[in-house]
C-alpha positions as CSV (number, residue, x, y, z in Angstrom):
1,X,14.9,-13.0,5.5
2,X,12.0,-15.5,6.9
3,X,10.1,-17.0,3.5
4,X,6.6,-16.0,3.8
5,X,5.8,-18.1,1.0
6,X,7.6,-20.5,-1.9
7,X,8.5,-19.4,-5.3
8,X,11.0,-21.9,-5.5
9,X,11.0,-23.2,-9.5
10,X,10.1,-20.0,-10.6
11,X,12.9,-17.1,-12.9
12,X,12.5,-13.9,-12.3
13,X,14.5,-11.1,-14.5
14,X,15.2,-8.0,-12.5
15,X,15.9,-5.1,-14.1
16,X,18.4,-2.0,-12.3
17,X,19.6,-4.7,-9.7
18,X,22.9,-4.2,-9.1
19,X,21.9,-1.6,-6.6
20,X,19.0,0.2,-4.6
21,X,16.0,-1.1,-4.4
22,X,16.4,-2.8,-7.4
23,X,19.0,-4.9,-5.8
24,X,16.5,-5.3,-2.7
25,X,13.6,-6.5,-5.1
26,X,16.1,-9.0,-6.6
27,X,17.1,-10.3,-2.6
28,X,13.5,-10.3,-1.7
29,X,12.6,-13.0,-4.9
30,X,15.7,-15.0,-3.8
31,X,14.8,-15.2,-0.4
32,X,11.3,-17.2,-1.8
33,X,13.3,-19.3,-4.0
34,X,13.4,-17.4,-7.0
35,X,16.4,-17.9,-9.7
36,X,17.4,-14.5,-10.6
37,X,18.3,-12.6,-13.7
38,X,20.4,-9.4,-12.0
39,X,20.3,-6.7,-14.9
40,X,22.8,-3.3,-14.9
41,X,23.5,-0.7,-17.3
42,X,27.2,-0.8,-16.2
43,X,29.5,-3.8,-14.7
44,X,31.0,-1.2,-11.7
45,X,27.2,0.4,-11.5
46,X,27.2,-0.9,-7.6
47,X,30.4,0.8,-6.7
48,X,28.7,4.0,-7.8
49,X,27.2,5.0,-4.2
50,X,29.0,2.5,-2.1
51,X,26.7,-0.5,-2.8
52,X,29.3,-3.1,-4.0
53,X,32.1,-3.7,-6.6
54,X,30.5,-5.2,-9.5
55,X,27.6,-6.4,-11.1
56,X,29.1,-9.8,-11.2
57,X,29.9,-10.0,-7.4
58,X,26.3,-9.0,-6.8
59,X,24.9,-11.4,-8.9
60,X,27.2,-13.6,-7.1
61,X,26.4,-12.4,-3.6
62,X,22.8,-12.7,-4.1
63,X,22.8,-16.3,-5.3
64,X,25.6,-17.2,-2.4
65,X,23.3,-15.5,0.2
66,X,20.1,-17.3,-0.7
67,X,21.2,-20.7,-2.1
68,X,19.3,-19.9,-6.0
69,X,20.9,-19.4,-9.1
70,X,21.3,-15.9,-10.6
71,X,23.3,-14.6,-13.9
72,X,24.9,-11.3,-14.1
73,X,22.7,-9.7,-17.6
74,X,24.2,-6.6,-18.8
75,X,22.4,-4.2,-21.0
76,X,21.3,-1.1,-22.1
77,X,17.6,-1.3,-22.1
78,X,17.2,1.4,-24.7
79,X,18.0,-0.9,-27.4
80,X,16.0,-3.5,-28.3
81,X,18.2,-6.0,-29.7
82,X,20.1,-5.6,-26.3
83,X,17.1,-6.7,-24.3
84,X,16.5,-9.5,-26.6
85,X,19.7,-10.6,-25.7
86,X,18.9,-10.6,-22.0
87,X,16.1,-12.0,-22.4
88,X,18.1,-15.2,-24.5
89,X,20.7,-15.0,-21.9
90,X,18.4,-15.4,-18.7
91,X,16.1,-18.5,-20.8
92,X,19.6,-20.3,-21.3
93,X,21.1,-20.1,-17.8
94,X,17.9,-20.3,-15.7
95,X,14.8,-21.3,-17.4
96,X,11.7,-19.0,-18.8
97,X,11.1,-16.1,-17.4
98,X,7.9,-16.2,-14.2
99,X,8.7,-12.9,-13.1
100,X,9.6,-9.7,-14.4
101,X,10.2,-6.8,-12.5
102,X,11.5,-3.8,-14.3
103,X,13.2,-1.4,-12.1
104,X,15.6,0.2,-14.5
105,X,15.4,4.1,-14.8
106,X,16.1,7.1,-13.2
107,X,16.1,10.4,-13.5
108,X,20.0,10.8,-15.1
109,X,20.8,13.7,-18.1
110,X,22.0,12.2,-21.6
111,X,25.8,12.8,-20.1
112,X,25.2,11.5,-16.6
113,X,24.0,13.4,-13.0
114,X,20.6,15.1,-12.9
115,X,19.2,17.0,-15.9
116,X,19.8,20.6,-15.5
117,X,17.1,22.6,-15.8
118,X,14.2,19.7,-16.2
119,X,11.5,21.7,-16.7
120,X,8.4,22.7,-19.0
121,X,11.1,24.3,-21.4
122,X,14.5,25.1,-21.2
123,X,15.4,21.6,-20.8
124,X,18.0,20.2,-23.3
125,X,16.8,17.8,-26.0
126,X,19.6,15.5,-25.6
127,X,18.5,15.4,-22.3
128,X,14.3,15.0,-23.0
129,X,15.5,12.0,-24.7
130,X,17.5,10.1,-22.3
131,X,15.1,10.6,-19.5
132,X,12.6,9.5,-21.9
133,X,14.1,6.2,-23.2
134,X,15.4,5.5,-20.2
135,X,12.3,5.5,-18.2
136,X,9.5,4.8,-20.6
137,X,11.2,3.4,-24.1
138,X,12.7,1.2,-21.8
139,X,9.6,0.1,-19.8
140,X,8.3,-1.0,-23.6
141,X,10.6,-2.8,-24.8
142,X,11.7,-4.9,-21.8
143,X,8.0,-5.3,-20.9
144,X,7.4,-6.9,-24.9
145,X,9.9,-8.7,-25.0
146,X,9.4,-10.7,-21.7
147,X,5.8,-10.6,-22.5
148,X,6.2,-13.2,-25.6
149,X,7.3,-16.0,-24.1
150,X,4.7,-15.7,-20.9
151,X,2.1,-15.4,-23.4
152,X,3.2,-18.9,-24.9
153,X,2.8,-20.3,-21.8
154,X,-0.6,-18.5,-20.8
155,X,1.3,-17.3,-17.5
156,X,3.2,-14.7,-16.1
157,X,4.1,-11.8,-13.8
158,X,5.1,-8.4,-14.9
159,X,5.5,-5.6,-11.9
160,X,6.6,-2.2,-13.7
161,X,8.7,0.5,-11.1
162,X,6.9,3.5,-11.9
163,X,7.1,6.7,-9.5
164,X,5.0,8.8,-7.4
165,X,5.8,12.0,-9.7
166,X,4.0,10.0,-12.0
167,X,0.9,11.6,-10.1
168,X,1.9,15.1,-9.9
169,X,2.5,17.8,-12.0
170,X,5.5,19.7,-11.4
171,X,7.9,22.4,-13.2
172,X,10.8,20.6,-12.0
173,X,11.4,17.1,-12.7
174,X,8.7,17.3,-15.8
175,X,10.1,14.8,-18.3
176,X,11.0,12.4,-15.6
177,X,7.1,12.5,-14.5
178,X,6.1,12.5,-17.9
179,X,8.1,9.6,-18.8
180,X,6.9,7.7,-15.8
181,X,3.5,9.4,-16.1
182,X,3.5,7.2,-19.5
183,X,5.1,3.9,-17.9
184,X,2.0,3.8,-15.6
185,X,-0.2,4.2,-17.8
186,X,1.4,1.3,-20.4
187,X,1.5,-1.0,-17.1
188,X,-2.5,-0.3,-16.8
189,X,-2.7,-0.6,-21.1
190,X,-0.3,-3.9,-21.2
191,X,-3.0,-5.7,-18.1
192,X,-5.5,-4.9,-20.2
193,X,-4.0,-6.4,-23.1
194,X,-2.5,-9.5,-21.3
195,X,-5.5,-10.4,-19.3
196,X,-6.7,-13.2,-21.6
197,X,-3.7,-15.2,-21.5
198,X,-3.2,-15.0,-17.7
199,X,-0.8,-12.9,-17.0
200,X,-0.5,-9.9,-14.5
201,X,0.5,-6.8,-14.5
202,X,1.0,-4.4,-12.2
203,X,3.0,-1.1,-11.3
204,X,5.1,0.3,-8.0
205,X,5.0,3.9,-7.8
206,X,7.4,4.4,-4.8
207,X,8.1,8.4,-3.0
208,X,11.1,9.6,-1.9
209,X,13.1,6.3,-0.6
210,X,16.8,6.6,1.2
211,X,18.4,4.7,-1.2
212,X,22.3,5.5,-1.3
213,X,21.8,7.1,-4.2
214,X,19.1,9.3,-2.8
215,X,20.7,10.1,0.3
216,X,23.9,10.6,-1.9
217,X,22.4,13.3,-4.4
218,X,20.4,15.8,-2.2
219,X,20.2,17.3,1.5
220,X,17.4,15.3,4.1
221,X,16.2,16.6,6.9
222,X,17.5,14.3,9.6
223,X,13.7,14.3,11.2
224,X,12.1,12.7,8.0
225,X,15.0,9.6,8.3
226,X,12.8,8.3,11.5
227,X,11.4,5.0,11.2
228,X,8.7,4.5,12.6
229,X,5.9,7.0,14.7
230,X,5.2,8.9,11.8
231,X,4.4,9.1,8.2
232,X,6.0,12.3,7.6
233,X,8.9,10.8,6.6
234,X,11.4,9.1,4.0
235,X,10.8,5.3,2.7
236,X,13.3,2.5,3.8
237,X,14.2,0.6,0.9
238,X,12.3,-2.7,2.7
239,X,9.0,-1.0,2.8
240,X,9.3,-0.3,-1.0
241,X,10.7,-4.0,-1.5
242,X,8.9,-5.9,0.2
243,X,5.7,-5.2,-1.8
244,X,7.6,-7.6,-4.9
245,X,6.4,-10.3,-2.6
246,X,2.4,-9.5,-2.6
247,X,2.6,-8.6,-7.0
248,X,4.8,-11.9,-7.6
249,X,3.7,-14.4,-5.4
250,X,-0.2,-16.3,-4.3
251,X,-1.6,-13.1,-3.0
252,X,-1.3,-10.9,-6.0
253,X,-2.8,-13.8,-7.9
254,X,-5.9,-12.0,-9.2
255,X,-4.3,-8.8,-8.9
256,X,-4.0,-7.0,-12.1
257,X,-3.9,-3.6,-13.9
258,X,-3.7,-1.6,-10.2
259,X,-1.0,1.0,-9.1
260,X,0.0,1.0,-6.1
261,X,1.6,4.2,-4.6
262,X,3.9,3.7,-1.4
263,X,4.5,7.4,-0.2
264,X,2.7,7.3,3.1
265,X,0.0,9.0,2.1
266,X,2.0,12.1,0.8
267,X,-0.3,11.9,-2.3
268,X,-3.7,10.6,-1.8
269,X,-5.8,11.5,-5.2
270,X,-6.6,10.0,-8.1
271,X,-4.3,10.8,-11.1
């Protein structure tokens, strides 16, 4: 990847990237210089769909590739003293924290695969609660704990990975819009609350992307994998990514508070 600006100096602690487009956020900051903080629930999370070995080898891989430093950080982000940790582990090896980008969530059942049924009702508490502190408890508690140390320093970058079903209601796949219905809305709150100390924040609400994982879990229509001539189609991963660039670097510098939806249109109105 070409460098379309410098962020060389800066840490940036990505969350989820041992895989999918959190891996890709975590290339695209090393590519501008970036030291990285790779994050992953689980050390064999990457071997999961085909996307590598280890967390360690892609933590590895990534700072090979790009010639930065990176440290392998895992956690789960549910627990606060957990992310506390990461947060100690990534200030030791690299530096304080300039960027966070927190990727980490999902739409997964308390024991793993999709939650079944996720609707209104019938859905399992068990399962209301994992796709709730995954997505949302999570968003918190990485979001304050990062947030300390940039506000000591009166600078800072926070980009939150919400969802497009953050913007629609829907019987199936209700607590996971809920839950990033609520990370959206925290991202908006925690701008707010940031602003007078310098630091942005923002929020990604990506569609339907081929990640392996996606293209792994459910049947595509092989006409909505095209590329390029129409809209009607599936995200690649690098047309997600590549947006990390404009929230962390010179051109999102007085960009704060906004949500950005990357869907190609499929859901134009306000929510």
């Amino acid at each position: 990847m070409s460098g379309t600006f410098d962020l060389k100096g800066k840490v940036a602690l990505v969350t989820g990237a041992g895989r999918g487009l959190g891996r890709a956020f975590a290339e695209r900051l090393a590519a501008q210089g970036c030291a990285i903080g790779v994050h992953g629930m689980r050390e064999h999370g990457p071997a999961e769909y085909g996307e590598g070995t280890s967390l360690s080898e892609t933590a590895e891989a990534i700072g090979a590739t790009h010639g930065v430093r990176t440290v392998r950080l895992l956690a789960d982000l549910t627990v606060g003293e957990q992310v506390a940790r990461i947060v100690r582990e990534t200030e030791a090896a690299l530096g304080p924290i300039d960027i966070l980008v927190h990727n980490a969530g999902g739409d997964v059942a308390a024991a793993g695969g999709k939650p079944d049924p996720n609707d209104c009702v019938e859905i399992a508490e068990a399962d209301v609660r994992a796709v709730l502190d995954r997505n949302l408890l999570s968003t918190i508690l990485t979001c304050k704990a990062v947030a300390r140390g940039m506000m000591a320093r009166r600078a800072g970058r926070i980009l939150t990975i919400t969802s497009i079903a953050a913007f629609r209601g829907r019987d199936r796949g209700a607590i996971y819009a809920v839950a990033k219905a609520g990370a959206t809305h925290y991202a908006r709150c925690l701008a707010n609350q940031l602003r007078p100390y310098g630091i942005n924040v923002n929020a990604l609400a990506p569609g339907e992307t081929r990640t392996a994982r996606y293209l792994a879990t459910r049947e595509v229509d092989p006409a909505r994998l095209a590329t390029e001539g129409t809209l009607e189609r599936i995200a690649t991963i690098d047309e997600v990514a590549r947006l990390v660039e404009l929230f962390a670097g010179p051109m999102g510098d007085f960009i704060s508070g906004q949500v950005l939806r990357v869907d190609g249109g499929a859901q134009c109105w306000p929510g």
